[in-house]
C-alpha positions in Angstrom: 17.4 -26.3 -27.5 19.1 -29.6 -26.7 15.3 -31.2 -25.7 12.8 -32.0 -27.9 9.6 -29.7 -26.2 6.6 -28.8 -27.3 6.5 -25.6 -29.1 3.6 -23.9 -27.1 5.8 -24.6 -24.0 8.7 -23.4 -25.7 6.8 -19.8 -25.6 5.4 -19.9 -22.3 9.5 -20.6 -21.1 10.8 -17.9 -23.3 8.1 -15.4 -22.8 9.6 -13.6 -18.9 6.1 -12.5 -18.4 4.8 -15.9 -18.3 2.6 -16.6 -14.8 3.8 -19.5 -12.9 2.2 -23.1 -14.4 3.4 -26.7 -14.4 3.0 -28.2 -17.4 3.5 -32.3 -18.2 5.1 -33.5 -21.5 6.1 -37.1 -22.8 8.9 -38.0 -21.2 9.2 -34.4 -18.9 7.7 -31.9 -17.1 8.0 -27.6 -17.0 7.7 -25.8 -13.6 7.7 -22.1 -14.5 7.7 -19.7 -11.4 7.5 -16.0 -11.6 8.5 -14.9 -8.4 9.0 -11.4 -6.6 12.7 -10.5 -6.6 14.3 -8.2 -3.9 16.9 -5.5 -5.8 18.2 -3.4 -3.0 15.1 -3.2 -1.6 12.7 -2.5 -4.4 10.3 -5.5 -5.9 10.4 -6.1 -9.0 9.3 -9.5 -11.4 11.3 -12.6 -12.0 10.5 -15.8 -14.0 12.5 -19.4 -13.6 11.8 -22.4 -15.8 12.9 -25.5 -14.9 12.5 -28.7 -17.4 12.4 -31.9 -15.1 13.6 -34.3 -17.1 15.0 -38.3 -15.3 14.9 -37.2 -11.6 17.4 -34.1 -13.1 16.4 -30.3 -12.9 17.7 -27.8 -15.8 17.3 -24.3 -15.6 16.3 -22.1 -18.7 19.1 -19.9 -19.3 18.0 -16.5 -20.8 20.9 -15.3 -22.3 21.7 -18.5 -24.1 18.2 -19.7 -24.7 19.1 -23.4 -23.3 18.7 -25.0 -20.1 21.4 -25.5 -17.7 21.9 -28.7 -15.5 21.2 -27.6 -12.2 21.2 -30.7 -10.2 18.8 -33.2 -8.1 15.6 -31.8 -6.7 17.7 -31.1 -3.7 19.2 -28.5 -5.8 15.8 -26.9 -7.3 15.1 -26.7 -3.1 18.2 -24.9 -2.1 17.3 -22.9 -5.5 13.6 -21.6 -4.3 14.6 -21.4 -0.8 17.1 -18.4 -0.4 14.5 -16.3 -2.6 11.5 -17.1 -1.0 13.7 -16.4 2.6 14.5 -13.0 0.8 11.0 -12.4 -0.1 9.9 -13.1 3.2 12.8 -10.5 4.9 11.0 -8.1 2.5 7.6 -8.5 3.9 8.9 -8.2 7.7 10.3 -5.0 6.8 7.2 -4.1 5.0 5.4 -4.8 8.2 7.2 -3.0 10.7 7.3 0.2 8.5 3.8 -0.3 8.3 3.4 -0.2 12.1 5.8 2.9 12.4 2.8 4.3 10.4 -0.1 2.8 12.6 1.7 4.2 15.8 2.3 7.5 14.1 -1.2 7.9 13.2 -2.3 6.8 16.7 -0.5 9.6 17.9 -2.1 11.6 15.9 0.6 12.6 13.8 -0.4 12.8 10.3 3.3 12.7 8.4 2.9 14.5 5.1 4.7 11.6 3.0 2.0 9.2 4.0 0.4 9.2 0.7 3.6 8.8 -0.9 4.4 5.7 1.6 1.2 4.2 1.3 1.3 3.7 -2.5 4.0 2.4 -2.0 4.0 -0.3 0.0 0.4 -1.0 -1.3 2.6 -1.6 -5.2 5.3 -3.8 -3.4 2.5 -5.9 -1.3 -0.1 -6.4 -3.9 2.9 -7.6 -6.5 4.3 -10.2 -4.2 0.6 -11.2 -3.3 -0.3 -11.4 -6.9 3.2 -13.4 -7.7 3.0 -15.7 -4.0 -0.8 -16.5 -5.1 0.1 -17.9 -8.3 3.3 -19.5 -7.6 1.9 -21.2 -4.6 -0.7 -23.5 -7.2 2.2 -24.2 -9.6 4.1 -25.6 -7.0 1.9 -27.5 -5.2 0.9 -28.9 -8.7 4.4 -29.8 -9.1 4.7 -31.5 -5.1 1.8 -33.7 -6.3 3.0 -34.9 -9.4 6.8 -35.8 -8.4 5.4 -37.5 -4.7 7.7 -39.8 -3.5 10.5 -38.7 -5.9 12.3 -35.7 -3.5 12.4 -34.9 0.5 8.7 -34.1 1.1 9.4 -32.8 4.3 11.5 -30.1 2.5 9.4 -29.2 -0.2 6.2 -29.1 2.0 8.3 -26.6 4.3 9.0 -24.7 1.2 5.9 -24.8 -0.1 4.5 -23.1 3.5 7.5 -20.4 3.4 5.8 -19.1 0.0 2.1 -19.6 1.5 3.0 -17.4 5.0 4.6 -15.2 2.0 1.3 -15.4 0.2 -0.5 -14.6 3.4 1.3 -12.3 5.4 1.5 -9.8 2.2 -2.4 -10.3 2.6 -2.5 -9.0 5.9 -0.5 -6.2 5.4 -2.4 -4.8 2.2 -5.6 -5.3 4.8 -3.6 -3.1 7.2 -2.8 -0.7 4.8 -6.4 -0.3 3.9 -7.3 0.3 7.2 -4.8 2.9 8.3 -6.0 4.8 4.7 -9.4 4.9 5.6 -7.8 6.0 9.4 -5.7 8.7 8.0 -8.8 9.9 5.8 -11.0 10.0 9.1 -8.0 12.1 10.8 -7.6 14.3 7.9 -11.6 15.0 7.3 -11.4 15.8 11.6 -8.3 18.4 11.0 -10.3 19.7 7.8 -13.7 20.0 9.7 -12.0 21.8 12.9 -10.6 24.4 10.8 -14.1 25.0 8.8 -15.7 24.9 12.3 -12.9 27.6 13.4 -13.0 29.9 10.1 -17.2 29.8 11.0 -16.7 30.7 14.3 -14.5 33.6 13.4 -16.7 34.9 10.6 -19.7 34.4 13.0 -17.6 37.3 15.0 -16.7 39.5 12.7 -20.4 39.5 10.9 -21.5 42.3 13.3 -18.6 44.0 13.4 -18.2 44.3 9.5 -22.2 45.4 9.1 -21.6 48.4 11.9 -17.8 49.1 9.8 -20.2 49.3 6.6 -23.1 51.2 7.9 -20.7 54.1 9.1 -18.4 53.7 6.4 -21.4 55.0 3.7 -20.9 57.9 1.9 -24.3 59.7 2.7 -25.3 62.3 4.6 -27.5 62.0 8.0 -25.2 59.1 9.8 -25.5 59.1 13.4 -22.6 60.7 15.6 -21.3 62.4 12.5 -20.6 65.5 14.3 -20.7 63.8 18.1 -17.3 64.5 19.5 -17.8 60.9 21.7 -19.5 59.8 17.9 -16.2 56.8 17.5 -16.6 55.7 21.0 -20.3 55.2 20.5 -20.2 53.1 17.6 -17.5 50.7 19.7 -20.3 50.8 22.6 -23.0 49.6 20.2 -20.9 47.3 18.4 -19.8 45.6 21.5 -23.5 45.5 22.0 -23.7 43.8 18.9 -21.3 41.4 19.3 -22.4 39.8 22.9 -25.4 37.8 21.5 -23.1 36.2 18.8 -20.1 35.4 21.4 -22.6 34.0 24.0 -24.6 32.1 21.0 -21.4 30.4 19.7 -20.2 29.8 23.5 -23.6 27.9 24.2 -23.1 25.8 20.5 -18.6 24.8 21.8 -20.1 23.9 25.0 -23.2 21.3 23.7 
């Protein structure tokens, strides 16, 4: 590297998995930011370390393992400002898909990839959370330090375009916990109305299958064996049978 830094920081800049931080040296100062980044629509993890170094903002350049000039603070802000706008496109779209689901689910359609959808969003939302969170106290770390020394009025607009990204992914990970616990409540309703219905039925056919079973045994002595009118009889008493248990589980639908 081309500036003398401390060798602790040098791992933190290298290392892409590094959280966000702002760190202070002798003569300069390391922002790192690990910010959500928006590939055709999937999230995934990005770091940027910037040494500030005389009022000038280099870049660390991966692939070449330096830092890049990248210009004037106005340059780190134009830098930080279309990806935080991109991260915050992401989370509108998040949100109206989200309330696609809640209006679907109001509806009382249950869509069978819910689950699927619902992990995912939850993955995408809790990652730009986790990432927004941490970001957000690097930067303002960074506002305080260099005061006086950029547009304030820019930076403090940046810095609340990665809070309402901070707080709006909040919101709809709160949402999506909701409309789970919804979707479970409609699901254990569906599941107890067909145990309710499969009770009812065997409830019906409990008579019915005792009368099959007495006449269907293999002894000798059964009544109606040799009664010409013997079948119709054993409808008659079955029927018989079977009026207490309708008029039972009428009285238990109608309370």
């Amino acid at each position: 590297m081309k500036f003398k830094i401390n060798k602790f920081l040098i791992d933190d800049i290298e290392n892409k998995d590094h959280p966000s931080d702002f760190e202070i040296g002798e003569d300069y100062a390391v922002l790192i930011l690990r910010l959500p980044y928006i590939d055709k629509e999937n999230v995934q993890t990005v770091s940027y370390a910037f040494l500030i170094k005389e009022d000038r903002i280099y870049e660390y350049n991966r692939k070449t393992k330096d830092f890049d000039l990248l210009g004037t603070f106005g340059y780190l802000y134009e830098f930080l400002d279309v990806r935080v706008d991109k991260i915050l496109a992401k989370i509108s779209k998040l949100h109206i898909a989200i309330a696609k689901m809640e209006d679907n689910l109001y509806e009382n359609n249950l869509p069978v990839d819910f689950t699927k959808n619902w992990l995912k969003y939850k993955k995408e939302l809790v990652l730009i959370e986790r990432l927004m969170g941490h970001s957000l106290i690097a930067f303002e770390r960074f506002m305080k330090y260099y005061k006086n020394r950029f547009d304030e009025l820019a930076f403090k607009d940046l810095a609340e375009h990665m809070e309402r990204a901070f707080r709006f992914s909040k919101n709809a990970i709160e949402k999506l916990d909701y409309l789970n616990e919804f979707f479970k409540a409609k699901q254990d309703e569906k599941m107890n109305n067909i145990m309710f219905i499969l009770t009812i039925l065997s409830a019906v056919f409990l008579p019915l299958t005792l009368i099959t079973g007495f006449f269907g045994m293999n002894t000798g002595g059964l009544p109606f064996t040799n009664d010409p009118q013997g079948t119709m009889k054993a409808i008659g008493i079955s029927a018989l049978f079977e009026v207490p248990f309708v008029f039972f589980i009428w009285k238990l639908m109608k309370n």
